[in-house]
N, C-alpha and C positions, 0 to 999 in steps of 0.2 A: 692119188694121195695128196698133190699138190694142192687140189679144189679144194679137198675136207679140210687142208689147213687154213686157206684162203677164206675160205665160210665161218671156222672156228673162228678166225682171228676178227674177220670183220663181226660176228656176232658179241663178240667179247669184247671190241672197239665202240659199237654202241650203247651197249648195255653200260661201260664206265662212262659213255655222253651222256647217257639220260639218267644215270646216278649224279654226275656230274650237276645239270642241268636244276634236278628236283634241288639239290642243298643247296643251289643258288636260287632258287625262288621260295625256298625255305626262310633262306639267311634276307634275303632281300624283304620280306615280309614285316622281319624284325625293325627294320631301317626306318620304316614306314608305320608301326605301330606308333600310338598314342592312348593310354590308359584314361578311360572316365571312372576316376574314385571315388564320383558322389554315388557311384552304380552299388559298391561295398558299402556303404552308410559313411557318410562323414558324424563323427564324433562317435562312432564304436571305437573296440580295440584292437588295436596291434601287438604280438607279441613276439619280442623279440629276442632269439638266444645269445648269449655272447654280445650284446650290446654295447658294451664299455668301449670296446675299441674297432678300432681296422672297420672291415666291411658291417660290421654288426651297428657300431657309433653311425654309419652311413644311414643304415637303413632307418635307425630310430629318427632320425633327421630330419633325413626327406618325407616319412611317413608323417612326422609331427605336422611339416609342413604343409602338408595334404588334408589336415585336420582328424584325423586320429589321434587319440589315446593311444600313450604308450605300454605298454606291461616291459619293462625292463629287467633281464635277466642274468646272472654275472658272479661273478665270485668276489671281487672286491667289495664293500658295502661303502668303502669312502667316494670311490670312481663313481658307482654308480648313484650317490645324492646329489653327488656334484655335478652330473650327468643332468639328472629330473630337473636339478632347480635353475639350468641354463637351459634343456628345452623348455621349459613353462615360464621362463621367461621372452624367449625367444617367439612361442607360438601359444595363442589360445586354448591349450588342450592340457589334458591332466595327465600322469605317470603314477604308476605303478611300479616300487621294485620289489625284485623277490629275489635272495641271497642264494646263488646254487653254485657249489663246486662239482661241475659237471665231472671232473675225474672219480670223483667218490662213487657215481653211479654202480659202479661195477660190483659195489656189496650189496647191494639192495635195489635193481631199478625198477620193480614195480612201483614199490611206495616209496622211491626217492621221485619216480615222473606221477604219481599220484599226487603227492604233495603238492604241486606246482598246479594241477589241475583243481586242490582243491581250493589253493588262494584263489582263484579267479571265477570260481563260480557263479559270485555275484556279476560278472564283468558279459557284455556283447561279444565274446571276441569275432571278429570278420578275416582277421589275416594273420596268420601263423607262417612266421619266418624262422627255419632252421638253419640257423647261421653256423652255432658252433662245433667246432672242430678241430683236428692234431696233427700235428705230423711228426714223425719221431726225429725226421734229417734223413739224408742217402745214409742208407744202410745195405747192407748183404742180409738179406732174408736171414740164410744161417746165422749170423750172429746178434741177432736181434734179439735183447732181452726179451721174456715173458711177460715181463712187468711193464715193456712198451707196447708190444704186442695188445694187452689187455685194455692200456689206455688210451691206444689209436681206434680199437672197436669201440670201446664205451664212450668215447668222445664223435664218432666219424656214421658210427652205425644207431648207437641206443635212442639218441633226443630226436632221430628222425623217425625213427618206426616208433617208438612210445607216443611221444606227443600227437602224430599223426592221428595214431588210434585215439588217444584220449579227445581230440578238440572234432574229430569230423561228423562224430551223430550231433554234436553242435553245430556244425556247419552245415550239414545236411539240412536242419531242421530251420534255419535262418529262412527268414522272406526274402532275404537280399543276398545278394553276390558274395561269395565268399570266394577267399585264396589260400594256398601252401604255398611258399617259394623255399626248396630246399636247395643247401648249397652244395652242386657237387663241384667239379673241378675239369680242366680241358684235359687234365691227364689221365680221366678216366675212360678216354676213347682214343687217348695215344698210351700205351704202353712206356714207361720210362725205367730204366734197369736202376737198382736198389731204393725202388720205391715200391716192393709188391704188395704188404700190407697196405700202407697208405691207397696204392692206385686202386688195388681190389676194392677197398670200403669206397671209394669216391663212385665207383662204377657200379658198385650195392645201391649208392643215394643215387644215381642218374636212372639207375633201371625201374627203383623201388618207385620213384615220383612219376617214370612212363607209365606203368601198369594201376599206380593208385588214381593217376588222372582218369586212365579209362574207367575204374569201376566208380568213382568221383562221379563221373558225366551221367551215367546209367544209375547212381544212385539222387542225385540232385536233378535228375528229369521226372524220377517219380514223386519227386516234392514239389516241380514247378517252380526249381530256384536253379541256381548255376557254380557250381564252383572250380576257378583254375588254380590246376596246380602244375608249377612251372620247377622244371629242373635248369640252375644254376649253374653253369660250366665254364667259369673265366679262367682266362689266362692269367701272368703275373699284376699283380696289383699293388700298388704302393701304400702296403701297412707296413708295420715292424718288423712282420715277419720275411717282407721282403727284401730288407734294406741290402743283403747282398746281394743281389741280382744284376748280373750285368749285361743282360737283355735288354736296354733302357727303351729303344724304339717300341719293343713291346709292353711295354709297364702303361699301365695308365692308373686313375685318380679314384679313391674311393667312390667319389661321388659320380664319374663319367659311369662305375660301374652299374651301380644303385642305380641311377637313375632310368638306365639305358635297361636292363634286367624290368623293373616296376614298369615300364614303359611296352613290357611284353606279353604283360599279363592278358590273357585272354585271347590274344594272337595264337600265340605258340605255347608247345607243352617242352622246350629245351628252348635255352640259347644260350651263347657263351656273353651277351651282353653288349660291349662295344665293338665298332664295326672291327676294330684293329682286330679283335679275340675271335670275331664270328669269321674273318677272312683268314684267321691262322688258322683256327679248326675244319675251315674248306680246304683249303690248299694241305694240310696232314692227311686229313681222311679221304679225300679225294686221290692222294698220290700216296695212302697207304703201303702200296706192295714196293711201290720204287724205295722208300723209304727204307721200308725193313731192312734190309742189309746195313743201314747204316748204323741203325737202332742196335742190331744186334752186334757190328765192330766194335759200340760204341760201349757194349754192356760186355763185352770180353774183356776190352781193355779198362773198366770201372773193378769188374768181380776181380781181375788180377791187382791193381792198385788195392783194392782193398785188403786181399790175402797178404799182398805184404806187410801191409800196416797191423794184420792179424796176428801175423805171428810171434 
C-alpha cells in the first residue's frame, strides 16, 4: 500500500513540475515577444470599444502611434471629439467615431452591433479590440439585481461574440494579417467570491477567444492570410475603475498594459500582459489547490458580511 502511495504521489509531483514548467515557457514567451505592425497594414483600421477611457484610451494611442486609423467607439460624443482631435494631432492617421451606449445593447443586439458594422464598411478594418466591459461591484449572487445581472452580460459577453462574428469574414478575406484582442480578466481563471456573474462572463471571453483562435487559424490558412486572436487577462490596472485598490505593488499603468498585451500578438493566444500580472497568474494557477481553502475562508467570511448588511 505504501509503494501505490509513493508512485501516486510521485506521479502527481511531476505532472504539477511539468504543468509548472509549460506556463513558465509559456509566460516567458510573452517576455520576449515583439509585434511587426506593418505585417497588419499600417494605415488600415483599428477598432476600438470603450475608447474614451482607461485601457480602451490606451489602446487607441498606442495603435495611432503604430500608424493605424482609429474607429473610436463610446458613449460620450464630447470625450470622444476631444479624443479624435488630440490623436490626429498627435499622430499622422485619421479617426473615426461612432456613438454607442453599449448598455442599451440588451433591447436590440442584432441591429444595435449591425449598426456599427455598417458605419464601417467603407473602412479596412485589420484589428478589432474588445475592450468594453462591467462590473456591477462585490455582490452575493442572491442579491444581485436583474437589471445588473442583464447589463454585466450585455456589456462582458454581447460586443465580443457580436462584433467578432460581424468583422471575421472580413478578416478572413484580408491579404494581410489580421487581429482580435478581447479583454478578459485574471479573474477569470482565479475564482473570487461575490464576483460570479462578473467572473463567469470574463471566463466566457477567455474561452470564447481560445476556441475562435483555433477556428481563426484553420479558417485564414484556407485563405493564405493569418489572423491572431489574443485573450486579454490582466490584473489590476490603474484606471478609474481602480482607484480603490489597495494592491498597489500589483497595479500597473494603462500603457505597461497596452503595450505589453499588443507586444503579444502572434506569439500567444492568452496573456495577462505584464510580467507583474503574467507572474501573479503563474504562481495562482500554478498553486491552485493550496490556494483554495483560502479562497473558500475567504468567500464564507465575505457571504456572511454580506448577509448581515442584507438584512
Amino acid at each position: 500500500m505504501l509503494n501505490f502511495i509513493e508512485w501516486l504521489s510521485f506521479i502527481i509531483g511531476v505532472w504539477t513540475l511539468v504543468k509548472i514548467i509549460l506556463d513558465l515557457f509559456y509566460t516567458l514567451k510573452t517576455f520576449f515577444a515583439k509585434t511587426d505592425f506593418s505585417l497588419y497594414g499600417r494605415g488600415s483600421w483599428a477598432l476600438v470599444t470603450g475608447a474614451s477611457d482607461g485601457i480602451g484610451l490606451g489602446f487607441s494611442e498606442f495603435l495611432a502611434s503604430q500608424g493605424f486609423n482609429i474607429i473610436l467607439i463610446g458613449r460620450n460624443p464630447e470625450k470622444l471629439k476631444k479624443l479624435a482631435q488630440s490623436i490626429e494631432e498627435k499622430f499622422p492617421i485619421k479617426t473615426r467615431c461612432i456613438i454607442k451606449d453599449f448598455s442599451l445593447s440588451a433591447k436590440d443586439p442584432q441591429n444595435f452591433f449591425k449598426d456599427i458594422k455598417d458605419q464601417t464598411r467603407d473602412l479596412d478594418v485589420s484589428i478589432l479590440v474588445n475592450n468594453i466591459g462591467y462590473g456591477p461591484g462585490p455582490k452575493v449572487f442572491n442579491f444581485l439585481p436583474s437589471g445588473e445581472i442583464l447589463n454585466t452580460m450585455a456589456l462582458n459577453l454581447w460586443p465580443i461574440a457580436f462584433l467578432s462574428r460581424l468583422y471575421m469574414p472580413d478578416l478572413v478575406s484580408r491579404k494581410q494579417r489580421s487581429a482580435i484582442i478581447n479583454l478578459s480578466s485574471i479573474i477569470s481563471v482565479m475564482p473570487f467570491p461575490r464576483s460570479a456573474i462578473y467572473c463567469g462572463g470574463k471566463s466566457f471571453d477567455h474561452l470564447f477567444s481560445l476556441i475562435t483562435a483555433e477556428e481563426a487559424k484553420y479558417l485564414a490558412k484556407n485563405n493564405n492570410t493569418s489572423i491572431d486572436v489574443l485573450s486579454l487577462r490582466p490584473g489590476y490596472v490603474d484606471t478609474p475603475l481602480a482607484q480603490k485598490i489597495k494592491v498597489k505593488p500589483l497595479l500597473i499603468t494603462v500603457d505597461q498594459c497596452v503595450e505589453s498585451a499588443c507586444n503579444s500578438l502572434g506569439a500567444v493566444n492568452y496573456t495577462s500582459g505584464h510580467w507583474k500580472h503574467q507572474l501573479f497568474y503563474l504562481f495562482g494557477n500554478s498553486f491552485k489547490p493550496l490556494l483554495s481553502p483560502f479562497f473558500g475562508k475567504l468567500a464564507r467570511k465575505m457571504l456572511e458580511s454580506s448577509l448581515k448588511t442584507n438584512k
